[in-house]
PyMOL commands that place a pseudoatom at each C-alpha (Angstrom):
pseudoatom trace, name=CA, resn=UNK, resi=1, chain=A, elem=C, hetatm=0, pos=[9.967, 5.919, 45.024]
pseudoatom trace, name=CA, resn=UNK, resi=2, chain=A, elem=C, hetatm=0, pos=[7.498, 8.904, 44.812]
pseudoatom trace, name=CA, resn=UNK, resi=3, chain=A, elem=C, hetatm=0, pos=[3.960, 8.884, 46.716]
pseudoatom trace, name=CA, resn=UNK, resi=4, chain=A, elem=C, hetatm=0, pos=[2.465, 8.329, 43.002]
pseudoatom trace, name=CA, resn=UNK, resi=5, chain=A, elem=C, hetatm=0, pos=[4.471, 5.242, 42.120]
pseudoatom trace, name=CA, resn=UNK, resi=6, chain=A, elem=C, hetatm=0, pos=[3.977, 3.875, 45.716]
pseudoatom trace, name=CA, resn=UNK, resi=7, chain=A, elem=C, hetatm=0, pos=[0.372, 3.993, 45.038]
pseudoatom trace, name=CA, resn=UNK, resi=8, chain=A, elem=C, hetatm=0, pos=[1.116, 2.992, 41.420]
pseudoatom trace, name=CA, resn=UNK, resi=9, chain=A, elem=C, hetatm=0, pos=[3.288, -0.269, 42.340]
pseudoatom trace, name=CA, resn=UNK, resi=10, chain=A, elem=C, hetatm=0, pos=[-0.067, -0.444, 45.727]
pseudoatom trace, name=CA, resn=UNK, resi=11, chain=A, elem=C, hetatm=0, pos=[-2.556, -1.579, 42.451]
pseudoatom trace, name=CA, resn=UNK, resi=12, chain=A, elem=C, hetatm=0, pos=[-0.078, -3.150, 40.616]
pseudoatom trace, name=CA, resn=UNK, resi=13, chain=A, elem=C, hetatm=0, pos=[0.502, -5.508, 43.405]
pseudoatom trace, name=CA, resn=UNK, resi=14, chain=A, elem=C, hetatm=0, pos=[-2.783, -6.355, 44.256]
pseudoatom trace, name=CA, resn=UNK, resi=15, chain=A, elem=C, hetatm=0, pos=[-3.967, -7.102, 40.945]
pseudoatom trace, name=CA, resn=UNK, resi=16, chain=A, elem=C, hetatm=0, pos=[-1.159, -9.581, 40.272]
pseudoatom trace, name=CA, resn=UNK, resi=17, chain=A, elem=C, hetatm=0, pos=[-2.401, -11.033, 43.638]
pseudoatom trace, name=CA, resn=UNK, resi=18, chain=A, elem=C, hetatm=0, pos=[1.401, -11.069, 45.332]
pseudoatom trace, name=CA, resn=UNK, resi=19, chain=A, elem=C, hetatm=0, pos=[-0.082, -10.549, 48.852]
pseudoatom trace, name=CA, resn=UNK, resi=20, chain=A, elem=C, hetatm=0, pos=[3.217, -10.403, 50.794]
pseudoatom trace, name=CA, resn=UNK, resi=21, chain=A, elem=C, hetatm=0, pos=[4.772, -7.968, 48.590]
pseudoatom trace, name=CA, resn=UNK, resi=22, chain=A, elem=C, hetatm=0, pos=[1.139, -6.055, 48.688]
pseudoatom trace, name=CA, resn=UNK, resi=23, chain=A, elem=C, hetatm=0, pos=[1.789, -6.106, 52.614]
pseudoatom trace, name=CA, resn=UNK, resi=24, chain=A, elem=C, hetatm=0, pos=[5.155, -5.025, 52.207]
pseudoatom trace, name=CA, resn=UNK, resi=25, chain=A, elem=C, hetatm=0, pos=[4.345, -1.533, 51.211]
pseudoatom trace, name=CA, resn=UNK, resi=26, chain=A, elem=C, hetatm=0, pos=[2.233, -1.128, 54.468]
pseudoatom trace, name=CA, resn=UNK, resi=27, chain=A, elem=C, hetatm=0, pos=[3.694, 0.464, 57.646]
pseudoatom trace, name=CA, resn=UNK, resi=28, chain=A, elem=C, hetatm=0, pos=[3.375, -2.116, 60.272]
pseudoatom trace, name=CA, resn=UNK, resi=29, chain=A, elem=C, hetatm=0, pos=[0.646, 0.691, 62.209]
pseudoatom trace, name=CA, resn=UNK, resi=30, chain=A, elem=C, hetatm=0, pos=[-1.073, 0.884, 58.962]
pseudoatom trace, name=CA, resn=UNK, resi=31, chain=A, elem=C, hetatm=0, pos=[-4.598, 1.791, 59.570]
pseudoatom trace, name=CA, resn=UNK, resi=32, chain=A, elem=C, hetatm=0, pos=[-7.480, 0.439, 57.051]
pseudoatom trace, name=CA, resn=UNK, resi=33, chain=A, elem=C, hetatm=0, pos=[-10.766, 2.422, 56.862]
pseudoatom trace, name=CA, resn=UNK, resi=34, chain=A, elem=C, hetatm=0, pos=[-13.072, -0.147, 55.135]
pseudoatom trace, name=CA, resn=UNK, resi=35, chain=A, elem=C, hetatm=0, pos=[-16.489, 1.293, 52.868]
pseudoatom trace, name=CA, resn=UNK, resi=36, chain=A, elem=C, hetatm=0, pos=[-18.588, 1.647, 54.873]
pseudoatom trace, name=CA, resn=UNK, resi=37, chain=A, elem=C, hetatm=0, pos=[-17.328, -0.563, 57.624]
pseudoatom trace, name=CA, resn=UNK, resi=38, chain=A, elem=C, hetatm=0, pos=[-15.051, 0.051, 60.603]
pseudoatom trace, name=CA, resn=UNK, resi=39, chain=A, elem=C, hetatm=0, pos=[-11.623, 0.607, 60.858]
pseudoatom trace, name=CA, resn=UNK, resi=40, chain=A, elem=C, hetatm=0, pos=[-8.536, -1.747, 61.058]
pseudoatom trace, name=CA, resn=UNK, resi=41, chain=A, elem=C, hetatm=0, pos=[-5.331, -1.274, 62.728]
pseudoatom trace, name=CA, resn=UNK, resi=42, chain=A, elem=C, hetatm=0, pos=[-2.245, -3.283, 61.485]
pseudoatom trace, name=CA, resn=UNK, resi=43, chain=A, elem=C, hetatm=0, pos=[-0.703, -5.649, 58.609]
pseudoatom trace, name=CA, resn=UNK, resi=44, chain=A, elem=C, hetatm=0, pos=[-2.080, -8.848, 60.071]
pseudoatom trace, name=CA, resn=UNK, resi=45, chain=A, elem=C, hetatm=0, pos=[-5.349, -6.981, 60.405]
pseudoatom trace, name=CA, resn=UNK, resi=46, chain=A, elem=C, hetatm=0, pos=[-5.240, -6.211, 56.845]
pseudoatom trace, name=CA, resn=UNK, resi=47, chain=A, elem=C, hetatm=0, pos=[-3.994, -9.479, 55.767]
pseudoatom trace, name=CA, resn=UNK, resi=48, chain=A, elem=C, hetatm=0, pos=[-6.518, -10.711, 57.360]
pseudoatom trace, name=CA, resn=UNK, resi=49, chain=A, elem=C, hetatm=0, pos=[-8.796, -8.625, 55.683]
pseudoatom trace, name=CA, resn=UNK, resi=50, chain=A, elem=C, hetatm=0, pos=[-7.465, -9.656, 52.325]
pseudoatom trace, name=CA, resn=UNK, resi=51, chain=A, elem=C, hetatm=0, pos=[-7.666, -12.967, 52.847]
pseudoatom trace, name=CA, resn=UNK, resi=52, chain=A, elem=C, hetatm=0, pos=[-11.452, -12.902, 53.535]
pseudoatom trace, name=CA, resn=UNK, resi=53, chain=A, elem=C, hetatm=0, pos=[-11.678, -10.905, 50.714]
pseudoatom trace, name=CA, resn=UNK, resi=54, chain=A, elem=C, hetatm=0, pos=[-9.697, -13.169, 48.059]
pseudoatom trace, name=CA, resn=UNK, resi=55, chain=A, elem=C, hetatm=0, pos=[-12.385, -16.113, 49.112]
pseudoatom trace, name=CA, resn=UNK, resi=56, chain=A, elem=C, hetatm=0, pos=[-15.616, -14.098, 48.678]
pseudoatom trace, name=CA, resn=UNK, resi=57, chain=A, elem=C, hetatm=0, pos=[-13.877, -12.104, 45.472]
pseudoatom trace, name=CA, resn=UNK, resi=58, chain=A, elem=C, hetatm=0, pos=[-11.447, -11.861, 42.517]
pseudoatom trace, name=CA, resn=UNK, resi=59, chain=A, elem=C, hetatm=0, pos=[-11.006, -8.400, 41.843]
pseudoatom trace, name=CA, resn=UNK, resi=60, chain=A, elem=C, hetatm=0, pos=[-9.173, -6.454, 39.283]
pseudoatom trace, name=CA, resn=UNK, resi=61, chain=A, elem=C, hetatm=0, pos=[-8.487, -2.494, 39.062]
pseudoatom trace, name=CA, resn=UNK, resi=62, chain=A, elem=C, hetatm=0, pos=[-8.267, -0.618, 36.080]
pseudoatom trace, name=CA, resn=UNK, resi=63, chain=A, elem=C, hetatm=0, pos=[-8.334, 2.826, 34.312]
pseudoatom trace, name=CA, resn=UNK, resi=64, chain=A, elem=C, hetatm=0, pos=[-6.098, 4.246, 37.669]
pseudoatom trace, name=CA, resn=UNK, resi=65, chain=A, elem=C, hetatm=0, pos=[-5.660, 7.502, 38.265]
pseudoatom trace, name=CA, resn=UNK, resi=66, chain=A, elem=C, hetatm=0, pos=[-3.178, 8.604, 41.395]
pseudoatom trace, name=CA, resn=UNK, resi=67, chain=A, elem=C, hetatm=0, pos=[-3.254, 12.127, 42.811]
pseudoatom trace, name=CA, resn=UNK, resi=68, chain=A, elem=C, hetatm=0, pos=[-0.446, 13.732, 45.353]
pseudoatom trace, name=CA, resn=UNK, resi=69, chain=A, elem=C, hetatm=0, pos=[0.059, 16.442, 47.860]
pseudoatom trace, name=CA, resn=UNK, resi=70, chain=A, elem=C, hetatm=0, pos=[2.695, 18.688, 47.038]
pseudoatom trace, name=CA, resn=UNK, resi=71, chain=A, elem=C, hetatm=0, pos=[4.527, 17.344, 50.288]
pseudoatom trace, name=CA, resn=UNK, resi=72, chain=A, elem=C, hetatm=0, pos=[4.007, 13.526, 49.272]
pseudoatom trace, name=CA, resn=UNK, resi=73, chain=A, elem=C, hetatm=0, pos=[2.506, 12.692, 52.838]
pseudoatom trace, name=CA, resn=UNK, resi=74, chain=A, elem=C, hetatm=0, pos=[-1.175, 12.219, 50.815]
pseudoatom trace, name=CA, resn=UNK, resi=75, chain=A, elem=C, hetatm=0, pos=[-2.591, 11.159, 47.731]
pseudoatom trace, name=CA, resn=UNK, resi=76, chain=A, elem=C, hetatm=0, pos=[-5.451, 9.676, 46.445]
pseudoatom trace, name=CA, resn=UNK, resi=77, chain=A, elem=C, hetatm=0, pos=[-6.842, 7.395, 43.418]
pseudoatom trace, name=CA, resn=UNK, resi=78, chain=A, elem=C, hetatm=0, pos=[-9.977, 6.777, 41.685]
pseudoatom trace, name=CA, resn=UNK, resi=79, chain=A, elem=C, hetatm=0, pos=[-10.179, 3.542, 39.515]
pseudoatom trace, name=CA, resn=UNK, resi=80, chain=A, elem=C, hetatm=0, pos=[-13.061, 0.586, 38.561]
pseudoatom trace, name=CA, resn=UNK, resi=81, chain=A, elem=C, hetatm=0, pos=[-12.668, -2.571, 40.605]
pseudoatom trace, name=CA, resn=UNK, resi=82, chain=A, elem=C, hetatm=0, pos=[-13.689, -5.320, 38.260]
pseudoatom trace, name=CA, resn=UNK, resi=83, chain=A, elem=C, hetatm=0, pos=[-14.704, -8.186, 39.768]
pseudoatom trace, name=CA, resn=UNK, resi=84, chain=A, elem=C, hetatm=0, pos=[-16.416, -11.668, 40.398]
pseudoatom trace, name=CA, resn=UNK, resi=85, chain=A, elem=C, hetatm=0, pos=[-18.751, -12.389, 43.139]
pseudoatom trace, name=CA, resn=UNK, resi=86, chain=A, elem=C, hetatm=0, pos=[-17.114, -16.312, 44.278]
pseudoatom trace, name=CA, resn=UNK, resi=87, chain=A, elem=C, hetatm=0, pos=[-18.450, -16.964, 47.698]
pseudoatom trace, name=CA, resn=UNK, resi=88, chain=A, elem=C, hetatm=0, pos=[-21.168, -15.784, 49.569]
pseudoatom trace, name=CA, resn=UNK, resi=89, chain=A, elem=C, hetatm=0, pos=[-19.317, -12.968, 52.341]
pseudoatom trace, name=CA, resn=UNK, resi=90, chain=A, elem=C, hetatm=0, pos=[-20.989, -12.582, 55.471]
pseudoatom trace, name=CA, resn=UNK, resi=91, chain=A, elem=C, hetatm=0, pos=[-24.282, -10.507, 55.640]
pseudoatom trace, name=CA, resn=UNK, resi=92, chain=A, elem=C, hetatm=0, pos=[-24.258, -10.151, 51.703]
pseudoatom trace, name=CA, resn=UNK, resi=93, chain=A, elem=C, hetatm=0, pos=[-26.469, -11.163, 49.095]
pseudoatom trace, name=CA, resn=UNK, resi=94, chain=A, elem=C, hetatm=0, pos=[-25.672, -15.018, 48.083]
pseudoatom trace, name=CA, resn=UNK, resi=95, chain=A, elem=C, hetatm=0, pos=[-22.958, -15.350, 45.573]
pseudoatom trace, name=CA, resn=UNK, resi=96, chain=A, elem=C, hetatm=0, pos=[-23.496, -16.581, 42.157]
pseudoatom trace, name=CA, resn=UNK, resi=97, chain=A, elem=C, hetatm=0, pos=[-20.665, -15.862, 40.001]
pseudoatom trace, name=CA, resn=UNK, resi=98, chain=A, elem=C, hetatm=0, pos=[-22.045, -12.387, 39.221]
pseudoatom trace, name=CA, resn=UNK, resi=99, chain=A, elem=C, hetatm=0, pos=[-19.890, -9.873, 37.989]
pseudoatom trace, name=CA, resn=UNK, resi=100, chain=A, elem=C, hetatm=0, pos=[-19.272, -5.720, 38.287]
pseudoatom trace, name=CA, resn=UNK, resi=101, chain=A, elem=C, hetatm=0, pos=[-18.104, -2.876, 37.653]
pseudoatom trace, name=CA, resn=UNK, resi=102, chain=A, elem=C, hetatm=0, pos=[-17.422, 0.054, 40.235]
pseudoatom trace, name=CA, resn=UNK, resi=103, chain=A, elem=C, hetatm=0, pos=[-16.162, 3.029, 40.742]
pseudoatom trace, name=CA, resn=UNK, resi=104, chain=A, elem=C, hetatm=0, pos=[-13.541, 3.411, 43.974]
pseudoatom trace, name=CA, resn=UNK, resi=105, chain=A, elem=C, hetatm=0, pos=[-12.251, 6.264, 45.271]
pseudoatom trace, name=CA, resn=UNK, resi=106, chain=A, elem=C, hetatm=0, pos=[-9.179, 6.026, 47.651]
pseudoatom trace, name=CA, resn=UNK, resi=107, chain=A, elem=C, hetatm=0, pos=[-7.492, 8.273, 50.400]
pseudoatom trace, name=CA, resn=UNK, resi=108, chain=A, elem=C, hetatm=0, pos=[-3.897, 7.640, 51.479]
pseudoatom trace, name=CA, resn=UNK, resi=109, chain=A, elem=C, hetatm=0, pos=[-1.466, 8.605, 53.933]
pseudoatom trace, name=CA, resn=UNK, resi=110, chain=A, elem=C, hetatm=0, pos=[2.052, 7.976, 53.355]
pseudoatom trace, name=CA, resn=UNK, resi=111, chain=A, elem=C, hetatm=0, pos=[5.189, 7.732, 55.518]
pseudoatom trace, name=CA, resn=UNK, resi=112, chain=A, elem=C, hetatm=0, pos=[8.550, 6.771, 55.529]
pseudoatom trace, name=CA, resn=UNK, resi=113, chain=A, elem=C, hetatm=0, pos=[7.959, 5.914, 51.868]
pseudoatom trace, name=CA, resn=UNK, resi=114, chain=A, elem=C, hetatm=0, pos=[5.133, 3.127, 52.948]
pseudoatom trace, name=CA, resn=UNK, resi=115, chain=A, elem=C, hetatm=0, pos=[1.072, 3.388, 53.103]
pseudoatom trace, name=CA, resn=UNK, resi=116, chain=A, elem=C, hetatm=0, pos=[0.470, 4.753, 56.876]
pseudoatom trace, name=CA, resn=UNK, resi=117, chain=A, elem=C, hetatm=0, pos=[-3.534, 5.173, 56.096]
pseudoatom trace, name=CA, resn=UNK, resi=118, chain=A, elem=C, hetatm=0, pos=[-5.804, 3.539, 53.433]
pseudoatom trace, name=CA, resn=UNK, resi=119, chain=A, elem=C, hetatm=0, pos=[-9.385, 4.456, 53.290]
pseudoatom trace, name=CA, resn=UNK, resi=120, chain=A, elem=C, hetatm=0, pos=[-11.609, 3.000, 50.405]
pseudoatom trace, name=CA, resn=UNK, resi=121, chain=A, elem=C, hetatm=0, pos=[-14.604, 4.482, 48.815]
pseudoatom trace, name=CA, resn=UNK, resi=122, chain=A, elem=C, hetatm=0, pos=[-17.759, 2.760, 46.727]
pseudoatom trace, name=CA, resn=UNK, resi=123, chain=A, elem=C, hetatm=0, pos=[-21.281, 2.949, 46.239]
pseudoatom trace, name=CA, resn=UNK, resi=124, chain=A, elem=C, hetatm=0, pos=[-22.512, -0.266, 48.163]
pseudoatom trace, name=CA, resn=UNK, resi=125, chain=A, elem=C, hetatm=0, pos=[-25.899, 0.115, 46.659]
pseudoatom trace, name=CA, resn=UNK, resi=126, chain=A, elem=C, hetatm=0, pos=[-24.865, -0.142, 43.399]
pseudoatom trace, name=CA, resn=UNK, resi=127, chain=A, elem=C, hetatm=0, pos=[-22.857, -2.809, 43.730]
pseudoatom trace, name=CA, resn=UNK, resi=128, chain=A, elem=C, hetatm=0, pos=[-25.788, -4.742, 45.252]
pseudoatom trace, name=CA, resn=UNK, resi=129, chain=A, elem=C, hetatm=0, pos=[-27.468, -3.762, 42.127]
pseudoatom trace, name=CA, resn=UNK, resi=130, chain=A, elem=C, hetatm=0, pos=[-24.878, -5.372, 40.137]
pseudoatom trace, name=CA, resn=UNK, resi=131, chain=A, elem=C, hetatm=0, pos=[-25.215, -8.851, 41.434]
pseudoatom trace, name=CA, resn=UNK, resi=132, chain=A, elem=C, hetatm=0, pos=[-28.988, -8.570, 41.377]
pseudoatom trace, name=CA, resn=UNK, resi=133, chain=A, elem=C, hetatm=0, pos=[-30.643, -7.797, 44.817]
pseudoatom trace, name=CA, resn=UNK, resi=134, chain=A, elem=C, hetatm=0, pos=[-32.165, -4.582, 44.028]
for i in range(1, 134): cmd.bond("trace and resi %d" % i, "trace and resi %d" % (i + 1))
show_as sticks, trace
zoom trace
């Protein structure tokens, strides 16, 4: 598989919502640098991670476009993450069904054909716009 469809099959995975096959693609050491948030070292960290997410959210990407190093250890992506508000998350704005639309940019590091590195990218303020607080 080359670094583009790893990061290809990476979105594909998580918007049909298989988690354990999501996981799969991780290296066990897999670090997670969340927006604006700290960092996360691990698959059951990131598990973890998604499952608070899947309560508070249900998230879609689209319009994806991957970009690789010539040597296949890096690439990025820049996409929209589509999504419903569900559940109020923790220190956030209360959740009312709202819905957005953001742009994400994302940073990877790849090895042994598996995502070593992930860190995530969004505008935080406009998102709060979105579901109404500013």
């Amino acid at each position: 598989m080359t670094p583009s469809e790893l990061i290809r099959n990476y979105y594909s995975l998580f918007n049909s919502g298989d988690r354990e096959a999501f996981l799969a693609l991780l290296t066990e050491d897999v670090i997670h640098d969340i927006n604006q948030g700290g960092s996360e070292v691990g698959v059951d960290a990131f598990r973890a991670f998604l499952q608070r997410m899947d309560r508070s959210y249900s998230e879609q990407v689209e319009e994806l476009v991957v970009m690789t190093g010539a040597d296949g250890a890096r690439a990025a992506a820049e996409f929209y993450i589509v999504g419903k508000y569900l559940q109020t998350d923790e220190g956030l704005p209360p959740a009312k069904g709202q819905t957005y639309r953001l742009r994400v940019g994302a940073f990877f590091e790849i090895r042994e054909n598996k995502v070593a590195r992930v860190t995530n990218y969004y505008n935080l303020q406009d998102w709060l716009r979105q579901v109404g607080q500013e």
